[in-house]
N, C-alpha and C positions, 0 to 999 in steps of 0.2 A: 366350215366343214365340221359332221359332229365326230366325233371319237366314233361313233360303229361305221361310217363311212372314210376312214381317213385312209390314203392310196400304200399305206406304209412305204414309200419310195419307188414302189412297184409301178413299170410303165402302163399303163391305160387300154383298153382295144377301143372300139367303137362306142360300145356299151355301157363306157365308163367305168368296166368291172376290168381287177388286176388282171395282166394278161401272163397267168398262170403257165400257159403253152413255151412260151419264152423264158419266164423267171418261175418258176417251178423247183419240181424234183429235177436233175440230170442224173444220167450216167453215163461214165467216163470209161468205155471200154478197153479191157486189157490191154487190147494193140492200142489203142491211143493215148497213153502217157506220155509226158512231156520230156523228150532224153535232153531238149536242146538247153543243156544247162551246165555248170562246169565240173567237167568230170576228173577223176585220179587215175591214173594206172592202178588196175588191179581192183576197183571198184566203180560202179554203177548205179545213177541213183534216177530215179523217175518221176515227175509231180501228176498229180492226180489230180489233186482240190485246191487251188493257189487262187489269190485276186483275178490274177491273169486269166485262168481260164474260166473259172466259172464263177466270179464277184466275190467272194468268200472273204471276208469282213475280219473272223476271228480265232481262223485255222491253217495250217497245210498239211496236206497229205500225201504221200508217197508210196515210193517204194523205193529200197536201199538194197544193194547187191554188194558183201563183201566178200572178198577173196579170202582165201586161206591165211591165216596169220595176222589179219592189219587189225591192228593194236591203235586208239586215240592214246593225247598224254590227260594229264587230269587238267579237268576245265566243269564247269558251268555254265547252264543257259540262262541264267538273270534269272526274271519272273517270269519266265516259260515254263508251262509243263509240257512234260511230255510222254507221248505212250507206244512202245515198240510192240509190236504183234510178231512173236517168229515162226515164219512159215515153212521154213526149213535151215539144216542144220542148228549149230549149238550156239548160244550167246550168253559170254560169262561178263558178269558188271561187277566193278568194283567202285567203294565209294567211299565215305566220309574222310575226316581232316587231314586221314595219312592215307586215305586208300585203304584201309585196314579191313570193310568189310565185303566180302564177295556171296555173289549166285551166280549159280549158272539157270538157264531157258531154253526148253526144247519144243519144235512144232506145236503148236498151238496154245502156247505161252502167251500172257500179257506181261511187259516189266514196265511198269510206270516209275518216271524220274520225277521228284519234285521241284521248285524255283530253288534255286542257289544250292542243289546237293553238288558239293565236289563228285564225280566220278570220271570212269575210263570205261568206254567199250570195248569189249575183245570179240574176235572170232578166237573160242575156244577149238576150233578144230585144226589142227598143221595142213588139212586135205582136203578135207571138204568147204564149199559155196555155205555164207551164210545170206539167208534169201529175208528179209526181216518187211515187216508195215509199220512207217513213222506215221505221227500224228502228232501237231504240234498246235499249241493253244494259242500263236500269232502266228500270223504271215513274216514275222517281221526276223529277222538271224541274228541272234544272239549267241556267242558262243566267248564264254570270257577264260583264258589260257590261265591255270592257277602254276607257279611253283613249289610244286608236290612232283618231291622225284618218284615217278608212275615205279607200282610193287614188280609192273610188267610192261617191261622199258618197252616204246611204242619200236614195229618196225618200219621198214622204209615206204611201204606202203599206207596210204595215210587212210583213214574212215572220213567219206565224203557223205554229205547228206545238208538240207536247206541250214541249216547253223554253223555248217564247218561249209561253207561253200569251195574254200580252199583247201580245205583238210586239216583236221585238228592233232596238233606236233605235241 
C-alpha cells in the first residue's frame, strides 16, 4: 500500500475510500453528554469527547458544574495539560510551591494549567453555580494529591471532573 493510499486506521465502505460518514466529524449535542460517571454532592460533571464515545485517542472533554464554595486541595495532573473555558460564574486558581500565586476568570475566560503546576480550583463565588468547559490533553486521570496546606482550606464539598473522579481533598 503506498503512503497516498494508506486507510489511516479508518474502516473502509465499499469503495475502498475511508468511511468518512461513520469516522468523520461528530457532534455531541448538548442533551447528550455523558452524566453516567461519578458524581459529588454539590457538583456535576459531563463528558463530551472521551475514548468511549467517540474514539478520541488524545483528549477529554466536558463539562464540569460546581456549586457554590467547593474549594480542590493542591495536587497536579502529571504531564497533562489542561484548559478550562468559564462559562459562567467566577473561577479563582491558585498555584505554585506554596500556593502563593492567584487569578481569578469570568465568562468567557481561558485558564490553561501546565504538567506538574501545583494548584487549587476554587469557586470564588459563596452563591453562585460555577458552569466551566475542561479539556484535557489525555484520556487518561491523573491527579497527584500534593502536601501543601491549600491558602484556602478545601470545603466539604469536593471539585469532581475526569482527574479527580473521586474528588480532589
Amino acid at each position: 500500500m503506498s503512503h497516498d493510499h494508506a486507510d489511516h486506521g479508518h474502516s473502509q465502505d465499499d469503495g475502498g475510500a475511508p468511511a468518512w460518514k461513520h469516522d468523520g466529524v461528530r457532534v455531541i449535542p448538548a442533551g447528550q453528554l455523558d452524566t453516567n460517571t461519578a458524581q459529588t454532592p454539590g457538583m456535576n460533571r459531563a463528558a463530551a469527547i472521551n475514548f468511549a464515545r467517540v474514539g478520541a485517542q488524545k483528549l477529554w472533554a466536558g463539562t464540569v458544574t460546581i456549586h457554590a464554595d467547593a474549594k480542590t486541595g493542591a495536587h497536579h495532573h502529571g504531564h497533562l495539560e489542561s484548559v478550562i473555558y468559564v462559562v459562567r460564574g467566577r473561577a479563582r486558581m491558585r498555584w505554585g510551591e506554596k500556593l502563593e500565586f492567584t487569578a481569578e476568570a469570568g465568562p468567557g475566560d481561558f485558564i490553561y494549567v501546565p504538567p506538574y503546576v501545583p494548584h487549587q480550583e476554587i469557586n470564588a463565588s459563596a452563591t453562585e453555580t460555577l458552569e466551566c468547559v475542561l479539556c484535557r490533553s489525555d484520556g487518561e486521570a491523573v491527579a497527584v494529591n500534593l502536601d501543601i496546606e491549600p491558602v484556602e482550606k478545601p470545603e466539604s464539598v469536593l471539585w469532581v471532573d475526569p482527574t479527580h473522579p473521586h474528588g480532589a481533598t
